[in-house]
N, C-alpha and C positions, 0 to 999 in steps of 0.2 A: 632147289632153285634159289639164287640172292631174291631176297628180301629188302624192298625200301622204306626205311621207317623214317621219318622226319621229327625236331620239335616246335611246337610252338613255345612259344613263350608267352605268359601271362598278361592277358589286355586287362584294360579297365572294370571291367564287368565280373572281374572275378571277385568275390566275396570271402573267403574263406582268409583267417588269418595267417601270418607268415610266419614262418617256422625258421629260426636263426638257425643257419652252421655251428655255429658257435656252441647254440644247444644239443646238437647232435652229439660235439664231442665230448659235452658232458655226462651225455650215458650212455657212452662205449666205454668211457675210461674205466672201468673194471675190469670189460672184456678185452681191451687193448691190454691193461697190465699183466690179464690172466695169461694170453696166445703170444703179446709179444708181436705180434705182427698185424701190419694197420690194413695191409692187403686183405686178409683174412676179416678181419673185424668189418671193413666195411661189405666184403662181399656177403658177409652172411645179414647184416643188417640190409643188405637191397631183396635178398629172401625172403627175409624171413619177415620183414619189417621190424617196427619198434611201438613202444606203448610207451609214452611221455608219462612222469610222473605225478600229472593232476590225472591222468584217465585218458590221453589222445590216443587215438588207435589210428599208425599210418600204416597202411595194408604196404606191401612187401612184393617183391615177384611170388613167392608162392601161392599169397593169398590173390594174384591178381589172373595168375595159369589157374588156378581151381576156379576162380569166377566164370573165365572163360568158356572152359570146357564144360561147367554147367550154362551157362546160356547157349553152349552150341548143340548140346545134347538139348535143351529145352527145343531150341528152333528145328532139329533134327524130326521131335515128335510132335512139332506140330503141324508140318506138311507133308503128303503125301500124294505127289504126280500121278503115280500109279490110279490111286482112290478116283483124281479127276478124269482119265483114261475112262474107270470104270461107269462114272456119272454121265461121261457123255454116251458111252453105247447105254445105257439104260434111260436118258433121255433120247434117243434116236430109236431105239427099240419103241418105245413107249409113242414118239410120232408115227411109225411104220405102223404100231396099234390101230391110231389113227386112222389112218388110211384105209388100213384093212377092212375097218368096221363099217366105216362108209362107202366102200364097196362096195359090201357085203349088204349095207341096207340099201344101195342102188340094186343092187340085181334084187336084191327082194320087192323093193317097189314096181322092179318090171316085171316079175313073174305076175304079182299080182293083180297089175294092169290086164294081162290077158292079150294084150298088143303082140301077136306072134315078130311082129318086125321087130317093135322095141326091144323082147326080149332077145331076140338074136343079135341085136347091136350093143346090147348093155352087156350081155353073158360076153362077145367078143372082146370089148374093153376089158370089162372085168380080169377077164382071163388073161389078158397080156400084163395089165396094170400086176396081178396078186406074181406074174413070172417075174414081171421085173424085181418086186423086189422078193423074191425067190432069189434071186441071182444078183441081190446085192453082196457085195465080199464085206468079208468081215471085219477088217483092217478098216480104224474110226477115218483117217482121211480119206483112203478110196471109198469108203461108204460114203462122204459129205461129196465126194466129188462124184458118185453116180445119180445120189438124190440131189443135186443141185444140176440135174440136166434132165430129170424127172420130172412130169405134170404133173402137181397132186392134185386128184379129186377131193380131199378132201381142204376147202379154205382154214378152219384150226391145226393140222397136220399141216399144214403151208407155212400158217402164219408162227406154230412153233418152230418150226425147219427153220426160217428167216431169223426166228429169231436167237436162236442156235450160233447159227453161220457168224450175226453180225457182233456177238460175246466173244466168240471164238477169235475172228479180226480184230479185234479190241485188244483182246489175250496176248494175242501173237503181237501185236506191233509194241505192245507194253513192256513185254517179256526183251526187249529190246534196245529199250531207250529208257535214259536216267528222268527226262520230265515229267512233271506231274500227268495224274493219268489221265485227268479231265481233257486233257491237252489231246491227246488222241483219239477220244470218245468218238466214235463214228469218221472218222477221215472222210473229207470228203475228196472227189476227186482232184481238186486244184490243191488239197493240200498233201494226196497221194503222192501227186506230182512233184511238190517243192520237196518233200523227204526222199524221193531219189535223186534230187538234186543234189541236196544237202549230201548225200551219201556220197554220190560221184565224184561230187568236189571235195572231200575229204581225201578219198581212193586219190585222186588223182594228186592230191597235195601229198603224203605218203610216198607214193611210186618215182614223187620228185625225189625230195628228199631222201631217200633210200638212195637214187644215181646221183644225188648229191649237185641237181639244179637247182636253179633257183622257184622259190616256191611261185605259184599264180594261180589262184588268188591268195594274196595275200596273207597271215593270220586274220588282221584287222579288218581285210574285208568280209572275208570269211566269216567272222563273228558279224560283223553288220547285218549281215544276210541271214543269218543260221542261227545267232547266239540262242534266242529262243528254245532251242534244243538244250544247250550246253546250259543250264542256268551255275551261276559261281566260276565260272572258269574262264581261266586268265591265261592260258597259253595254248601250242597246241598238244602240247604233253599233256595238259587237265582234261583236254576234248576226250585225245587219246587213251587216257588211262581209263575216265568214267563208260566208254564204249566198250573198252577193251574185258574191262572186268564183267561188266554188262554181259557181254557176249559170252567168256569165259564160264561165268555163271550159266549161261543157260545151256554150255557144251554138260557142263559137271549134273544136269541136271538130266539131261541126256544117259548120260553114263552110266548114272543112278539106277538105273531101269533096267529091269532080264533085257536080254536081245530081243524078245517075240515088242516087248513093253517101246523096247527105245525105239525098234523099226516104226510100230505107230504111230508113235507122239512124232517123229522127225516128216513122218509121211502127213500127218496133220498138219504138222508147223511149213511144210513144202506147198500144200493144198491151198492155203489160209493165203502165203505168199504168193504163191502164183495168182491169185484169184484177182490180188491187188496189186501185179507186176512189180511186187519189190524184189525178187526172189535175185532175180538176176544183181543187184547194185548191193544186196546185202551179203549176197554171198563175194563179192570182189570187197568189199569193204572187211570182212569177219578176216580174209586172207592179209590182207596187209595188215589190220591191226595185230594178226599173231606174227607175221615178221616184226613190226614196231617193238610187240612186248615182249623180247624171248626169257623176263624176270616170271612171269604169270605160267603157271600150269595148268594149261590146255585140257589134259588128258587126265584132270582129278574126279573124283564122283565123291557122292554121299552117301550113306547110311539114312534112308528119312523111314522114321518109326511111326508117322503119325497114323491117325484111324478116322482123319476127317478129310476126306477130297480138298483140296487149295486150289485156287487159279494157279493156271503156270506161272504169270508175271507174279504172283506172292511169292510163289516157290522161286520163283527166279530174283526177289527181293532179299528174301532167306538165304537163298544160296551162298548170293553176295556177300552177303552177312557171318554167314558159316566159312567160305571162305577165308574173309580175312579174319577172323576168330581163329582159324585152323594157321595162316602164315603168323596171328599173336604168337601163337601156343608153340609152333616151332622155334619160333625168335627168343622166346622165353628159356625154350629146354635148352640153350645153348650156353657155353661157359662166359664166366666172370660177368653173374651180375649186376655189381656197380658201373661196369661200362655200358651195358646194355639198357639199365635201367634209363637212362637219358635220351638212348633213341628209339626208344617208346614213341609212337605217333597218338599224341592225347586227344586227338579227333576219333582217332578208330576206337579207342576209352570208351569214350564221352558218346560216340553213338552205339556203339553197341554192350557196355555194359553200367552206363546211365551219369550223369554229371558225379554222382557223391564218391563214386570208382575213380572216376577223374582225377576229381581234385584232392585226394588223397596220393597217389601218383605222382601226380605234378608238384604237390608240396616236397612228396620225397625226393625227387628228382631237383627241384631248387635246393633243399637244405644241403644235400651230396654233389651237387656242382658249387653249390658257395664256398664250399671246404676246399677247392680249387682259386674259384674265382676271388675269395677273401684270403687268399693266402694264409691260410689253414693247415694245407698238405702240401708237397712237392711232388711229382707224377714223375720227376727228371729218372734218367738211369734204370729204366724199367722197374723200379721197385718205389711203394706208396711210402713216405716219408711222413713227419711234421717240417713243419716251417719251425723257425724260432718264434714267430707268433702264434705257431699252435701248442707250441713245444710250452711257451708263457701261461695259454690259456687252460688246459691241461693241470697245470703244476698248480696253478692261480685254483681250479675246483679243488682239485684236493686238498688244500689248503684252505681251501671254506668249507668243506664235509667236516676236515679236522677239526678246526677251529669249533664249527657247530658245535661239536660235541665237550667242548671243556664248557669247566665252571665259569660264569660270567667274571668271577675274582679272578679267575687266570687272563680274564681276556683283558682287564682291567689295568692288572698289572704291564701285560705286556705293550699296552698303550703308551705307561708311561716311561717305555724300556730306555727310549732312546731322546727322552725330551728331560731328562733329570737335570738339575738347574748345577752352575758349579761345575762346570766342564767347557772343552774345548765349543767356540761358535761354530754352528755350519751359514755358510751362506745362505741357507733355504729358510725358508719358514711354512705356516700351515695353518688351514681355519683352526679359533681356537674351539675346544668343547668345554662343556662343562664338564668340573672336577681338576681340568689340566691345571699346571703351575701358567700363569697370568704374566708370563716372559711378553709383551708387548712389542710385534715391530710397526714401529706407530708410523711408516712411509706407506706401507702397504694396507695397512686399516684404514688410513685417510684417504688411497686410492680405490680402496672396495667403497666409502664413503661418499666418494665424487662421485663415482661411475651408476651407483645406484642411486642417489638421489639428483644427478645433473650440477651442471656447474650454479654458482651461488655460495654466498655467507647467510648465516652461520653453518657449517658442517655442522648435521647432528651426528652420531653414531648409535648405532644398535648391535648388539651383540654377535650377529649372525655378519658383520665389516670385521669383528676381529681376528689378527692372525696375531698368531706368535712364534716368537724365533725357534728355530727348532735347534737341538744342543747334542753333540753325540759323547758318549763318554769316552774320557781320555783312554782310558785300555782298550783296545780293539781287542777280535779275539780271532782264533784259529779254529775250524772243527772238521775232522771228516769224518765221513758215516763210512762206517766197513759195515757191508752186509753180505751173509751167508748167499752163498750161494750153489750150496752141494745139492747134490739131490734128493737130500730127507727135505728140503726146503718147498720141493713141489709137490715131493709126496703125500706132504702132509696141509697143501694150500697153503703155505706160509707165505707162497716166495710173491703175489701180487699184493698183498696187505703191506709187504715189507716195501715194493716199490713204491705205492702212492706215499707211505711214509717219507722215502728217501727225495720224492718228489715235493711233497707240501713244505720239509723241510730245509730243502737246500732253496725253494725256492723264496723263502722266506727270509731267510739269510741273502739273499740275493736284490729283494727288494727293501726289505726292511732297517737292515744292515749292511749297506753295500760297503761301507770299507774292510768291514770283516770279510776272512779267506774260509770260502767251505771248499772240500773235493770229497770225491766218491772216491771208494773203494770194493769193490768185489772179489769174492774171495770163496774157493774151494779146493779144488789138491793145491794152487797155487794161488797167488791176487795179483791183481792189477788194476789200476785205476779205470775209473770207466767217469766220459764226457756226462754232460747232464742233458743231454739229446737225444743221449742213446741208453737213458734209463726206463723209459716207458717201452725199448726192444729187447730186453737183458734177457737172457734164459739161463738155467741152471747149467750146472760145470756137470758132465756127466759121470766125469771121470770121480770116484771115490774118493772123499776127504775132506776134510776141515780143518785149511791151514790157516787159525788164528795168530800164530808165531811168524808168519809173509806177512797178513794184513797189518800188525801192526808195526811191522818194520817197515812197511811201506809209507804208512801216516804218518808216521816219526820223520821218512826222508821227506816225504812233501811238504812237511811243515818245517822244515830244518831253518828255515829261513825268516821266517815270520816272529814278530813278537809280540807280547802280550798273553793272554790266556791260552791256555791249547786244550783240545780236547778229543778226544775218541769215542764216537757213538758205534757200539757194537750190535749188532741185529742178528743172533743166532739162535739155532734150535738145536744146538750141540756143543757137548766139550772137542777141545783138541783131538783129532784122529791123523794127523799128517803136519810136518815140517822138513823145512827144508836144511839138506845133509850139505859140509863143508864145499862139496863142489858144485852146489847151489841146483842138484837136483831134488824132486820133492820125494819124501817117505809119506806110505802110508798105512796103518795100522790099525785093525780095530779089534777088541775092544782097544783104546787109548795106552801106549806103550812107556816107559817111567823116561825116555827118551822123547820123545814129544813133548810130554808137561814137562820136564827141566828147561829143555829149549825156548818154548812158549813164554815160561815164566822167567826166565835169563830175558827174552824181550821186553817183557810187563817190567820187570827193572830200569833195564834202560829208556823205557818212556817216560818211567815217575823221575829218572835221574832228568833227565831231559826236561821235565818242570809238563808232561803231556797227563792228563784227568783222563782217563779211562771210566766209562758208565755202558754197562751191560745191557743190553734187555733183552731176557731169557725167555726165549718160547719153546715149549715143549710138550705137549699133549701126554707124554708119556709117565714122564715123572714130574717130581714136583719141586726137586731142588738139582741144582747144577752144584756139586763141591768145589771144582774147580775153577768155576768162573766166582764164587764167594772167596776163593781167597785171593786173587786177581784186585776184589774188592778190597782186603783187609790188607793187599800188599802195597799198594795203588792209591786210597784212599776214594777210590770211586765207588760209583756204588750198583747195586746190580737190583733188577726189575724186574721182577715175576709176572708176564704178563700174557695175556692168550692172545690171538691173532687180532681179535675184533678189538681188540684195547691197545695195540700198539701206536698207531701213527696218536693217536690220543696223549697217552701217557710219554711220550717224545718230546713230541709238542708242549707240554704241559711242563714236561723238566725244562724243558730249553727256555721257555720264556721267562721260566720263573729266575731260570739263572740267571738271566740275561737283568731283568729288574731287580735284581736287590745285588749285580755288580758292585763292588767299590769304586 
């Protein structure tokens, strides 16, 4: 059956800190570079949840279905209908005791009198009294309904009968209605009255609507008159749903029960109503509310495990409860996660598996629609994208993990990469720091000047008003990254290490150096350039090879244009195994064929004739020296870098800046 879940959105009263998108996509980016796909990566984070890197635990749909189905089973064993079935024949038993015994002490006080009359009139009661209830039936409502047309002789056997009967009405009218239960407590007759009222006039507003008249009474009147019933509810869909479920609940509790169990509890719950003339008005009501709700399953039961009798109206509190814990738990088992994570009803949360369930939920459910709503992700064309703002933010962490990890001297250096004094002016300038060269743009220090102390003479200045002009150096430069991309590259976990690499780095070039030209390269039996958007979806060439002799004919042509420095950053965990043959299809060959390296290195010529630095960085678990990527070095003048996975985007970083600062 569809399922309606709704969200709210977080009011004032909520407490709990807010959790950026932004942060989100900070620690998927391993598992986004690992899978390659952002569908995937968020679905499994709406699973499984995540664990922030101070210690946040945002629980997940997994952990939220296991919650569930532990409080439905909890509520499962702790009511049991049947058990209350069984307390009232054993409180009815126990008043027939009653009865009996005080008979049984009347006729003994007549025999003993001696009174031939009295005892003839006492033994005749007696007698009929002990048949009657001889021939009470067994079934708990026709027994309430034969001893509620019964004299008892005994006044305590009476007054528990009474008192029986008036729990039981209590029970039943409770088991029915969402108000508080003081509210019901003994009905008296003028409020008997207004609840079939209330009833009728619902049926009858229903039975419009359904033929599609016009309603009368009103909603608004309707609540003028009635709301009292309805507490919270603001249409007549709230009336309807809180009855409807209401009701539902106590069919499922019904259902629960053997057949011998559910005939008595229904002939109870028939007895109880008749007694108080609602029978008629609840049962025309219970019918149109299951036409209203054809979303609700009428004909569901439970499992109740418990070992302690419950009133019906608990069990039928529970049911409720159990129910929608049961439509959670379905809504949950169904596909894709991430979508569903948001239409989570954090009210059905929040009351049945307690506010701290909530607001863990709901935080996850903001951080994963902000990744939308902050234009983070793109949803367009069926398939989860980056924006170019997440595609920035992305590239911007990795790029700070890297950075973390070098020597403060490198980062120092690289500070001063692009402010070296004695070169072309850039229009921009920049607060100064200390250590920088003292290039003064004294418009803009005397305007940080005004604006922080107000207008007035003398301007004073203080260090934190200085900027200085910033200076780019006259050689710009050209670099692409070729990286591997065969499939020893995943085999061996290289190939995500290598993306945040090609990530932190080009986008560092991108910000730091915008006149300089960086491009990608990818490269396995064949290369081709690859976007910088579509470097966090890259996956391995399946096809066998390692055409280093494409990749760097490819970097050569991209850069064919550009002038100034050039360079080639290479990222492999192999020598040459494949190039491309005269009529520009690819070979491939392994072990490495003496056709391959001549071809490859006939390239490496023509990039060093081309004025193109070629710089290695060799990952390899297996062995410890590449010979052919060392002579590449010695042919080239570049140089080559022994490095393992967890050290690459590091040691990149750490060559590039350094070249970049002690440029001529």
């Amino acid at each position: 059956m569809p399922v309606r879940y709704g969200f709210r959105r977080p009011g004032d009263g909520d407490d709990f800190e807010e959790w950026e998108p932004e942060d989100l996509l900070d620690l998927v980016l391993d598992e986004l570079l690992e899978t390659g796909d952002l569908d995937e990566v968020l679905n499994r984070l709406a699973y499984d949840g995540v664990t922030t890197p101070d210690g946040d635990r945002l629980d997940g749909i997994r952990d939220l279905l296991e919650q569930a189905r532990q409080k439905r089973r909890e509520l499962e064993e702790l009511n049991d209908p049947g058990g209350m079935l069984a307390d009232i024949q054993e409180r009815l038993d126990a008043i027939e005791a009653m009865e009996r015994a005080d008979l049984q002490a009347l006729k003994s006080e007549a025999d003993e009198s001696g009174d031939e009359r009295r005892i003839e009139v006492t033994t005749e009661l007696v007698d009929e009294k002990q048949m009657a209830l001889d021939l009470l039936p067994d079934a708990v409502g026709d027994r309430i309904g034969s001893l509620r047309n019964y004299d008892f002789v005994s006044s305590e056997a009476r007054e528990e009968f009474e008192k029986l009967v008036g729990e039981l009405r209590d029970d039943v009218v409770n088991s029915y209605f969402e108000a508080n239960k003081e509210f019901f407590a003994n009905p008296d007759p003028e409020e008997l009255a207004r609840m079939r009222s209330m009833m009728d006039a619902l049926s009858t507003m229903l039975e419009q609507q359904r033929r599609g008249e016009e309603i009368d009474p009103s909603f608004d009147e309707f609540m003028s008159e009635y709301g009292d019933y309805f507490p919270g509810a603001e249409s007549l869909e709230d009336v309807v749903r809180m009855m409807a479920e209401r009701a539902a609940a106590a069919e499922a509790m019904f259902n629960s029960l053997s057949a011998d169990q559910q005939a008595e509890l229904r002939g109870l719950f028939q007895s109880m109503l008749d007694d108080l003339d609602l029978s008629f008005s609840l049962n025309r009501l219970i019918g149109n509310l299951r036409e209203a709700t054809p979303d609700i399953d009428w004909q569901r039961s439970n499992r109740y495990r418990g070992t302690q009798p419950s009133r019906f109206s608990s069990t039928v509190d529970a049911t409720r409860d159990i129910n929608r814990l049961k439509d959670l738990e379905r809504f949950l088992e169904g596909s894709v996660p991430a979508s569903r994570l948001n239409e989570i009803d954090i009210d059905t949360v929040r009351r049945n598996l307690g506010a701290d369930v909530a607001k863990n939920v709901e935080r996850l459910q903001k951080a994963l629609k902000g990744l939308t709503d902050k234009g983070l992700i793109d949803r367009s064309g069926g398939r989860t994208t980056l924006s170019a703002k997440g595609m920035r933010r992305i590239a911007g962490s990795a790029l700070k993990e890297l950075f973390s990890q070098l020597r403060s001297s490198s980062l120092g250096a690289h500070r001063h990469a692009s402010t070296n004094r004695g070169h072309d002016r850039e229009e921009t300038s920049k607060p100064w720091e200390p250590g920088e060269a003292f290039n003064l743009h004294l418009g803009k220090t005397l305007r940080n000047a005004v604006f922080r102390q107000g207008p007035g003479t003398p301007i004073r200045l203080t260090p934190e008003d200085f900027e200085v002009e910033e200076h780019e150096a006259m050689v710009r430069s050209a670099t692409v990254i070729a990286v591997d991309l065969s499939l020893s590259m995943e085999m061996r976990g290289n190939l995500a290490p290598a993306k945040k690499m090609v990530l932190a780095l080009a986008h560092l070039i991108r910000t730091a150096y915008p006149r300089d030209y960086v491009a990608i390269v990818g490269f396995g039996l064949t290369a081709h350039e690859i976007k910088f958007e579509d470097v966090p979806f890259l996956t391995i060439d399946f096809d066998y090879g390692t055409n280093l002799q494409h990749a760097l004919a490819l970097s050569r042509h991209l850069m064919r244009a550009e002038k100034g420095s050039k360079q080639v950053i290479v990222v492999t965990d192999g020598e040459p195994t494949a190039h491309l043959l005269d009529n520009g299809q690819p070979f491939f060959n392994w072990p490495p064929v003496y056709e391959t390296l001549h071809t490859t290195m006939a390239e490496v010529l023509r990039s060093t004739r081309a004025g193109i630095t070629i710089n290695t960085f060799a990952l390899d678990i297996e062995r410890s020296q590449f010979p052919f990527v060392e002579q590449i070095a010695k042919v080239n003048g570049g140089r080559t870098f022994y490095t393992d996975v967890d050290n690459l985007g590091r040691y990149v970083l750490d060559d590039f800046v350094r070249a970049k600062s002690f440029r001529p």
